[in-house]
Every structure is written in structure tokens, then in C-alpha cells.
N, C-alpha and C positions, 0 to 999 in steps of 0.2 A: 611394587610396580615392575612388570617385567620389559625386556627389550620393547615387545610393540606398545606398550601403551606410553615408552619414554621417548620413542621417536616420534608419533603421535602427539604429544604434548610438546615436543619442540617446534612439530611442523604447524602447530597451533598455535605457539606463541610467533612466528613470523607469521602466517597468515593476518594475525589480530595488529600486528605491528605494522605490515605493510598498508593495510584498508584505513587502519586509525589517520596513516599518513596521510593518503588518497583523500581524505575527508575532509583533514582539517580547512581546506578552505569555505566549507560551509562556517566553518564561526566569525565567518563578515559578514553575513548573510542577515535581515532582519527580520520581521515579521511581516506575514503578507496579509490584506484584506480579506483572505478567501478562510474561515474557519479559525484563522489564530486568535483573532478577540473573542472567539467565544469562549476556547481553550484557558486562554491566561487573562489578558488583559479583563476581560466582563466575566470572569467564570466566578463565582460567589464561594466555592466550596473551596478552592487555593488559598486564599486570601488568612484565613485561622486554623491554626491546628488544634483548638477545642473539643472536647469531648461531644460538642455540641453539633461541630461541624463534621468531624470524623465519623457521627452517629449518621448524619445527613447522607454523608459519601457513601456511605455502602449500605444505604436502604432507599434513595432514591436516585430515580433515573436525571439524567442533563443530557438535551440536545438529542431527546427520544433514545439515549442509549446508559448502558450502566457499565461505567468503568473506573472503578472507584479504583484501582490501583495506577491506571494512567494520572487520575486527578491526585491520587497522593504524592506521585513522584512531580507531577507538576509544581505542586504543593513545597516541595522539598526546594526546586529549583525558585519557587517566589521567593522563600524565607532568606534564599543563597545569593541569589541576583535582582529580586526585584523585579522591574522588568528591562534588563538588559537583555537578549536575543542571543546572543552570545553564551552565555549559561544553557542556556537550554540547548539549544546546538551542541555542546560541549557532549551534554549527556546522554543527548541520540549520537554521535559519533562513538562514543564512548560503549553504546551497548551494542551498537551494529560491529564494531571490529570485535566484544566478542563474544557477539552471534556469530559473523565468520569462521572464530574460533571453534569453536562447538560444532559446527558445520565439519570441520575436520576431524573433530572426537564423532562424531554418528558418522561418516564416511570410513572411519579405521573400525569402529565395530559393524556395520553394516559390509566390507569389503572383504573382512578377519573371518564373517557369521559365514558368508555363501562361500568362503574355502577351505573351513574346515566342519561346516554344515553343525556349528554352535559346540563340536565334541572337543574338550580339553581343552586345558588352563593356557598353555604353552608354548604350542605351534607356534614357526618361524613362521615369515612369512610366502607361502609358498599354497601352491593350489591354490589359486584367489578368484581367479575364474575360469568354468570350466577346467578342462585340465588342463592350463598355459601353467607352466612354473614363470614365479618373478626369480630375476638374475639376479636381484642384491636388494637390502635394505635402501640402498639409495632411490634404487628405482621407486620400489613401495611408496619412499617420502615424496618422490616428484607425482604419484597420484595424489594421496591425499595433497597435497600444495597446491594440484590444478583445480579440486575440488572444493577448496577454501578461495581460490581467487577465482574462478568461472563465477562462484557465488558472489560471494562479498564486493568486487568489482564493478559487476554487471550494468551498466548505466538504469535498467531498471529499478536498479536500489534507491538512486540517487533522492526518487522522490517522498520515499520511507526515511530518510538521513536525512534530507537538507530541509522538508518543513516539519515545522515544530511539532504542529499538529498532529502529525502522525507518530508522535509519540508511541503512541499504541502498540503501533506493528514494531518498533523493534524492543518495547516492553513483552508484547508477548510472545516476541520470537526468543526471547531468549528462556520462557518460562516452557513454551512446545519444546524448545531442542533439547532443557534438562529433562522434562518428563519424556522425551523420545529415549535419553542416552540412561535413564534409571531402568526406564522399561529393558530395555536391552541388556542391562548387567543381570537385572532379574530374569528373564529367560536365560542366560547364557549359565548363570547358578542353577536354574532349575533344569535346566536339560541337561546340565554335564553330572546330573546328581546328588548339586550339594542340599537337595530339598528346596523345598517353598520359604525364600525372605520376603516374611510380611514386611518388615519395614519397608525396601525397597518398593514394595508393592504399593503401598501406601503414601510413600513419598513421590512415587511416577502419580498417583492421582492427586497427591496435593500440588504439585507442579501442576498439571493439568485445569486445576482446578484455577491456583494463580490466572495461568495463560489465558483463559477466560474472562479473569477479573479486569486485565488489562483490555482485552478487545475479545470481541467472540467469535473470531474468525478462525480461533483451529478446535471450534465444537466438530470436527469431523476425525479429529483425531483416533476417537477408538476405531474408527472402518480402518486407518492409516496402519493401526496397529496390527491388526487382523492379517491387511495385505501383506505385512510385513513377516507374519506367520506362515505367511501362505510362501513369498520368497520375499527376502534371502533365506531366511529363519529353519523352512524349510519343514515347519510343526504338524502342517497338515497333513494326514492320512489316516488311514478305517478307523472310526472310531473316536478321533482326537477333536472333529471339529466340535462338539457340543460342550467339552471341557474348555477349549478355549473361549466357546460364547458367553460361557457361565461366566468365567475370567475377567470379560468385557463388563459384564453385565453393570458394576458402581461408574463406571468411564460411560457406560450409554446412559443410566441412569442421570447423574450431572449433564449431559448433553443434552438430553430431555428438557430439563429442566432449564437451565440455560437459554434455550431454542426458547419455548415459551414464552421468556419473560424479555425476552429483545423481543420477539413479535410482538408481545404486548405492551410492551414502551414505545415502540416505533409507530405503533396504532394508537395509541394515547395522543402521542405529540403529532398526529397525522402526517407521517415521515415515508408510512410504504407509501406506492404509488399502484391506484385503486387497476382491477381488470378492465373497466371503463378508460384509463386510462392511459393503460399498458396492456392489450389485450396479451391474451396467452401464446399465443404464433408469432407476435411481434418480442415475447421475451424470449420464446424459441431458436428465433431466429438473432437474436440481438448476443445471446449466451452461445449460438454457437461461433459467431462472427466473433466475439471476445476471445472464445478458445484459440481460434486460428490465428491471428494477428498475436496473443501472447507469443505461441509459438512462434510464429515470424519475427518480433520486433527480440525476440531473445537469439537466433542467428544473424538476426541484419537489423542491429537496433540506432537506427537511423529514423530523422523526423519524428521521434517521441513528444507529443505535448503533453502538458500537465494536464489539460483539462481535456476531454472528449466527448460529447451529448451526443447521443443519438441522434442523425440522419431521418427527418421524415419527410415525403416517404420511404420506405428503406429500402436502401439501392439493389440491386438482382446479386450483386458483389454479396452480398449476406446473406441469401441461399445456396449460392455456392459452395461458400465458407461453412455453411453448416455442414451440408452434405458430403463434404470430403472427413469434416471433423467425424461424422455419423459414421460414417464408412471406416474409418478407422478404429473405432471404436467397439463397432458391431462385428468388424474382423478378428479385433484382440479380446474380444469376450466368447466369438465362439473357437478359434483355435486355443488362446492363452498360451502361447509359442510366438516370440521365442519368451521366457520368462521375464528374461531380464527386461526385454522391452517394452511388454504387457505390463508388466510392474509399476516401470515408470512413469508410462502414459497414466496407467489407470493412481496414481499417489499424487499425479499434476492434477486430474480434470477431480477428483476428488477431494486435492481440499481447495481448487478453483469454487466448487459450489455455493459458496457462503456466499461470495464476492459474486456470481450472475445475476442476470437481472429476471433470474424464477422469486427471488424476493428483491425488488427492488425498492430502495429507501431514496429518500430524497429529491432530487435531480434526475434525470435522465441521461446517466453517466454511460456512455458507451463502453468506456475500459478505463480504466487507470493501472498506470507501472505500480503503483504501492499492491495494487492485489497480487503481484506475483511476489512478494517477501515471503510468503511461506511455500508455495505452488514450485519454486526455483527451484530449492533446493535437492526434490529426488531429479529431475533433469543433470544438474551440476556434478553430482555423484556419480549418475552413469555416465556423463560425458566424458570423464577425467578415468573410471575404470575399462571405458570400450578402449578410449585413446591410447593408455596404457598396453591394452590386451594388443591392439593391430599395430603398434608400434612395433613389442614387443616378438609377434609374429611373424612384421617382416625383416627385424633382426635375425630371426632362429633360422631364416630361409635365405639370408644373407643380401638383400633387399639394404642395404646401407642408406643410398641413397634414397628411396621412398621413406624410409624413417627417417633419413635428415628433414626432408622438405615435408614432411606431417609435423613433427616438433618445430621445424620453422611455421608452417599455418597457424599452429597453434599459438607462437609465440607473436606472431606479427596479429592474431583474434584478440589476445591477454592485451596487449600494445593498445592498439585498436581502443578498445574496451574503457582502457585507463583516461584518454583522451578525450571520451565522448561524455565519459563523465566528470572529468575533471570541466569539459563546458558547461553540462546540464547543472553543475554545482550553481552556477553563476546566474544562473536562471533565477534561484530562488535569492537572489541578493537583497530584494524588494519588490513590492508589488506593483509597481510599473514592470521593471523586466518579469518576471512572473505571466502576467496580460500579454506584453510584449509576444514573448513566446507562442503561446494561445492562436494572437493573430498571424503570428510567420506562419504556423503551420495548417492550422485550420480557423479561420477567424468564424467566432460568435457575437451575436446583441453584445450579450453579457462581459465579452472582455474588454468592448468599447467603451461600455459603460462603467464599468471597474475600474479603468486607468485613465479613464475622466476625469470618476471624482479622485482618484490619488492625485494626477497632474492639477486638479481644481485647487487641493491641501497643499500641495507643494510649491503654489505660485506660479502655473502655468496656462493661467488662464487659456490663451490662444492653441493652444494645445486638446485643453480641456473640451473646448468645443468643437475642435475637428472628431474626435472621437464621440461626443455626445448626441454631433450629427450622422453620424456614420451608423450609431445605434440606433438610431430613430428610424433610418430609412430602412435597416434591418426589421427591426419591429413591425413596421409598416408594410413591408413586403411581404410580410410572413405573414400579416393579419395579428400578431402576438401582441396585442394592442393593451393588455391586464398590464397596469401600475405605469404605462406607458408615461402617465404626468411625473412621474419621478424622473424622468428624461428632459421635459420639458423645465420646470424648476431646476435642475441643477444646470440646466444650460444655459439658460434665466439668467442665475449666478454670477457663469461664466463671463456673460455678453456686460452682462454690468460691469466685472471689473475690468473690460478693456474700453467703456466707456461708451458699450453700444446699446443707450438704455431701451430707446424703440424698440430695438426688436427685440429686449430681454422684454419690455413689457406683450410684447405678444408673447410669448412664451409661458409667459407667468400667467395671461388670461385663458390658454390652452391648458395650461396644469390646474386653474382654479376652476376652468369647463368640467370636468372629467373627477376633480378631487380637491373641493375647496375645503382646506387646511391653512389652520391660521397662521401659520410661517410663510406660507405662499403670499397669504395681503402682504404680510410683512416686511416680503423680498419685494414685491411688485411697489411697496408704497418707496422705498429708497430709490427705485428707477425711476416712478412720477416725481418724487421730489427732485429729481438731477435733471428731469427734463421743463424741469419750472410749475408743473401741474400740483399746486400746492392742496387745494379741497379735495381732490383724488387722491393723493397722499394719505390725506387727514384721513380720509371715509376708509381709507384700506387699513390705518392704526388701528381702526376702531373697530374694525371688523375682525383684525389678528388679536385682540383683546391684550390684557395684560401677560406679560412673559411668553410669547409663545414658544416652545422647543428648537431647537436647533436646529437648521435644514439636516434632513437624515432621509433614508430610504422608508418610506412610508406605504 
């Protein structure tokens, strides 16, 4: 191991040690309503590690998607914790600081690659960009250090760390960064002439392959690769690009394949969301409106909610937002100058694509912070080597104080940064504060109705129904009227336990109007019974039959 790759791995054991800190207070945090029961607590495939089960994991799909190495490692934390919340927390904290880490090992080779253009073993560190010499090894370390903390910091992360659920992304952010950092030792062998390492070769696509199993979200990796050839790497020119396509070719081929069978799990469990219902101009304009706002809420990451649904009708704000994103785009594809910063716009919006809403799954997610865990990281890199370079330059031109007060912005951004997410941890504490959130910033039906029924579970009746009315009249407003009696029934509930059974029984006759379910008589006959109305009672037992189900979302 030579000098850069020992300062390199020290600046990556503080980076991993600092984030780990920053973190730990998501392990008070406990499981929220939104996706975690599906994840652990109802997930079938956790629960045995049999041959039986383990055959299940990774040849059938759950929840329209195939992530058998997410549910193993879930799997691991059931056998560990059970279900304490706290474990699992433990273990996304635990791979996000060192993903951070690795973020600093691909920052030292991608920084090392474009200043010495990938030739020889040994090179100090110097020519790193352009041709600025670095003044000292110290320096070099306060780069890569600002590139592991811009990242791993970032209040954006918080949402990929603090729920459980997204296990995923920091599973397979740490399977992307090893197949990013093999890739690159492999080229760095092969260009400097020690020949073609198949192993390595093979080991960057079984990484890739991993990262996959965990989540499908860096299937665009081989383009990533290519870019990467193209600069830092530097591989492109007469003749070279058709050897490195061939190169690509088992990394496309798995991505193929891959792509396929998530579209065809997501269309199985009817999870995309049809052109009927997302027309093509409205996911045009919704992916570009995504792009822009990542970009903004990562310099001014302020007002972040966890949840976001698309705007209908869609505000003029989101033709705007396209059209500056377009503009920028169709600039840096037909100059491709300056490199470095065509590079990293085009490595952001390329492995953005997974996460737009050109395939959209589910909900009508406007944006979520968890889609930038893997998108961050060529931003954070160049942030921390520009930062460096103009520091550096207005040192050489004797500029003192402009480099004091750029290393102060940047220090009071890092500051900043730590504090926003040391709040946003606290968000995820439970699924009241969770919803909570939702509504400070942009309230939905849906988050009223959420922290309903948890305040309903938690004994807060009076509570339960401020929020169950406040969904209703959203519902109402909107004409969004589908499963609407699930509103009226758990409000039902509500009024009954503060003893206001009249109007829980209008409630329960509007949910048996719309969706007569035998737990609805059921609920209705205990509020006739407390209102004295004994043969209404009776007629409503006999209508919910024997055992009926739980009150649940129906």
C-alpha cells in the first residue's frame, strides 16, 4: 500500500467514524406505518432461514419488487433482534458510515485517475486538476474528508439511514461503491500495462451484480462506467470506444436482464402506474421538476419532507423546472466543456433515471431524499475537488483572505448540514412524528389519515378524529372519494371511544353506504348497544357474522 492509498484509508476511517456518530441517534427511532410492516414485521420470507425459504427469496418477487439480498440481511437482523427497531437501525447506520467510507476510497481514485491520467503506480499527489499543483498531502486529505462529509452528512441521507425500510439503498450502495472502486483498480492495472485482471473484472460485475440484488436502482451503472472512461479515466479516443463497448457488454447484458424482470414484477403486482394515468408529458414534466428541486434541496436543503405526491394539476413551476434542467443538459451534451462539469451533471441525471417518474411504481411520488443515495455522490466529489482547486488558487495569487472566508462557507455549509440532520433523524422516531412532518410541510388526505389511525392505536382518540376529519374533507374536496369508507369507520371508532356514539353511528352507516364489511355492523352494533338501541345491535351481530376481521384498511 503506498503513501496515497494509506492517507486515503485514514481519511476514510474518520469520515466512516464521524457519519457513524452523526447517526446514532436514529437507534431510538422505531418503526413507521409507511412500508416497515411489510419489510419486517408481515414479510414471510424473514421469519426462516430454510432452505425452503432462502429458495423463495431469490426466485420470487415481494411487494412487486426482487430483493432477496435486502430480505436476507433483514432476515439476519429478525434472527438478531426480533423485532426491536433498534437492530435494524443499528445496521443501516452501520453500512451508511461505510458507504461514506468508500465514497472517500472512489474520490482518491477518481481524483489520483484525472492527475495522472491513470499512468503509473506511484505518483505523489500532485497534478490533480488541471494543472494546479496540491501544496501537501494535508491538503489532498482535507479533499477527499470534504467529499466523504458533503456526502455521508447530507440531510438528504437521513431518509435512506433513519427508515428501516430503505434498507435497500444503503445495501446497495455499498455493493455500487465496491464494484465502482474494483472497476477502477482494473483499469488503473490495465492502462498502466500490467495486462487484463480477469479476476478483478469479474469481481466489479459480481459486486454489480450483488447491488442489484439489494435494489435495482444502480441498473445504470455500466453508462456510469463508460462516463467514467470518457473522464476522469480519460480511455476515449480513435479507435478505443468499440473495445471498451465490448468491455461493457456482461454489465449491459445483467442490466438487461435485470430491467426486465422489475418491470415485470411491478406489472404483475400492478405497481407501475398505467399512461392513462400518468400521461407521458406529465411524467416529462414531473422528472424534470424532480431534477431541479434534487438539485436545489442539496445547496439549500431546507423544508425536506419525507413524503411528496404530485401536484394536480401540475403547477407552471414544473415547466419551468424542466426547461432550465433541458437547457442545461442540451448545453452540456452539445459543448461537453467544461469536462469536469459535463461529467458530473451527466453521472447525477444518469443514475437519477431509475428513480423518475418515465417508470413510475406505486404512489405518485413527486421526489424523495432516498433517490439521491446514489445520484449524490459524483456532485460531493466534484464539490470538495472545485473547492480545493479555488481555494488553492486564490492561495498561489496570495488571496488569503478569500480562502479564509471560502473554507469558513464551507465550514459553517458542513455545520449547517450536521444540524439539519441531526433534526430530520427525529422525524423518523415514530409514525406520528413521521405524518407530523408530511403535514408541516406540505400536508396530504393520506398523512391525516395515517396519524389517525396511529393516534386511534395509541389512545388518543380526540386527536384521532381531528385528523380523520381533516382527511375526509381533503378527500372530499378533491373528489378522491375511492376507499373514502375507511375514513368514515375508523372515525366511527374514534367517536365511540370518547363516547360520542350518534355520530359514530352516522359514520358507520356512511362506511356501510359505500362498503358494507362485516366489522363495520360490528363497530356500528357496540355504538347501538351504548346508545340503548338493543334489536339494532342484535340485526348488526348478525349481519357481521361470526369472527369478523379486525378493523384494518380495507
Amino acid at each position: 500500500m503506498n503513501k496515497n492509498e494509506k492517507t486515503a484509508c485514514r481519511i476514510a476511517v474518520i469520515v466512516g467514524i464521524v457519519t457513524l456518530l452523526s447517526y446514532l441517534g436514529s437507534l431510538s427511532c422505531g418503526f413507521i406505518n409507511l412500508d416497515d410492516p411489510f419489510y419486517v414485521a408481515n414479510n414471510p420470507f424473514i421469519k426462516n432461514l430454510d432452505f425452503s425459504t432462502l429458495y423463495r427469496l431469490f426466485t420470487e418477487a415481494h411487494l412487486g419488487g426482487w430483493l432477496p439480498l435486502t430480505y436476507l440481511s433483514f432476515a439476519v437482523d429478525y434472527h438478531i433482534w426480533g423485532t426491536n427497531p433498534a437492530g435494524y437501525h443499528l445496521t443501516n447506520v452501520l453500512l451508511h458510515a461505510i458507504n461514506a467510507g468508500l465514497v472517500v476510497h472512489v474520490s482518491d481514485r477518481l481524483m489520483r485517475a484525472q492527475g495522472r491520467g491513470m499512468r503509473g503506480e506511484g505518483e505523489d499527489f500532485s497534478t490533480l486538476i488541471g494543472s494546479s499543483q496540491l501544496s501537501s498531502v494535508q491538503w489532498y486529505s482535507a479533499m477527499l474528508l470534504l467529499a466523504g462529509l458533503f456526502w455521508g452528512l447530507h440531510p438528504l441521507r437521513v431518509e435512506s439511514v433513519a427508515w428501516v425500510a430503505e434498507r435497500k439503498d444503503v445495501l446497495n450502495g455499498f455493493f455500487t461503491l465496491t464494484a465502482l472502486l474494483v472497476y477502477l483498480d482494473f483499469v488503473r492495472r490495465k492502462e498502466s500495462g500490467a495486462g487484463v485482471d480477469q479476476f478483478r473484472y469479474l469481481l466489479a460485475l459480481g459486486f454489480f451484480v450483488l447491488s442489484l440484488m439489494a435494489k435495482q436502482v444502480s441498473v445504470t451503472l455500466p453508462v456510469i462506467l463508460l462516463l467514467l472512461d470518457w473522464y476522469p479515466l480519460g480511455r476515449f479516443g480513435k479507435g478505443k470506444l468499440l473495445p471498451l463497448l465490448v468491455e461493457k457488454v456482461p454489465f449491459f447484458g445483467v442490466a438487461a436482464c435485470i430491467t426486465l424482470a422489475t418491470i415485470y414484477f411491478a406489472a404483475e403486482e400492478k405497481m407501475l402506474s398505467s399512461m392513462q394515468d400518468l400521461p407521458f408529458y406529465v411524467r416529462v414534466l414531473a422528472s424534470g421538476n424532480a431534477i431541479f428541486e434534487y438539485c436545489r434541496l442539496t445547496l439549500y436543503p431546507v423544508n425536506i419532507s419525507p413524503y411528496v405526491v404530485l401536484t394536480k394539476p401540475l403547477p407552471t413551476s414544473y415547466l419551468v423546472k424542466t426547461a432550465v434542467v433541458a437547457v442545461i443538459t442540451l448545453y452540456l451534451l452539445w459543448k461537453r466543456q467544461p469536462r469536469p462539469v459535463a461529467a458530473t451533471w451527466f453521472a447525477f441525471v444518469i443514475v437519477l433515471l431509475p428513480m423518475l417518474a418515465f417508470v413510475q411504481a406505486g404512489d405518485d411520488i413527486a421526489l424523495a431524499a432516498r433517490y439521491t443515495y446514489l445520484p449524490a455522490i459524483a456532485p460531493a466529489i466534484a464539490a470538495a475537488a472545485a473547492l480545493g482547486l479555488l481555494v488553492e488558487r486564490l492561495l498561489a495569487k496570495g488571496s488569503r483572505r478569500c480562502a479564509a472566508a471560502l473554507v469558513g462557507i464551507c465550514a459553517v455549509f458542513l455545520a449547517l448540514n450536521v444540524g439539519i440532520t441531526l433534526k430530520l433523524i427525529n422525524v423518523w422516531k415514530d409514525t406520528g412524528s413521521f405524518w407530523s412532518r408530511v403535514i408541516e410541510i406540505r400536508p396530504v388526505g393520506r398523512a391525516y389519515a395515517d396519524r389517525g389511525v396511529f393516534s386511534l392505536i395509541n389512545g388518543r382518540a380526540a386527536a384521532a378524529i381531528e385528523d380523520f376529519t381533516e382527511a375526509i374533507r381533503i378527500a372530499e374536496g378533491a373528489n378522491l372519494l375511492n376507499k373514502i369508507y375507511n375514513l368514515y369507520a375508523f372515525r366511527g371508532v374514534a367517536l365511540s371511544d370518547v363516547g360520542r356514539y350518534a355520530e359514530a353511528v352516522a359514520d358507520f352507516d356512511k362506511a356501510i353506504e359505500l362498503f358494507p364489511h362485516p366489522t363495520y355492523f360490528q363497530q356500528r352494533a357496540r355504538a347501538l348497544e351504548a346508545l340503548g338501541k338493543v334489536a339494532e345491535s342484535k340485526e348488526d351481530l348478525r349481519r357481521a357474522g361470526a369472527n369478523p376481521p379486525p378493523l384494518d384498511w380495507f
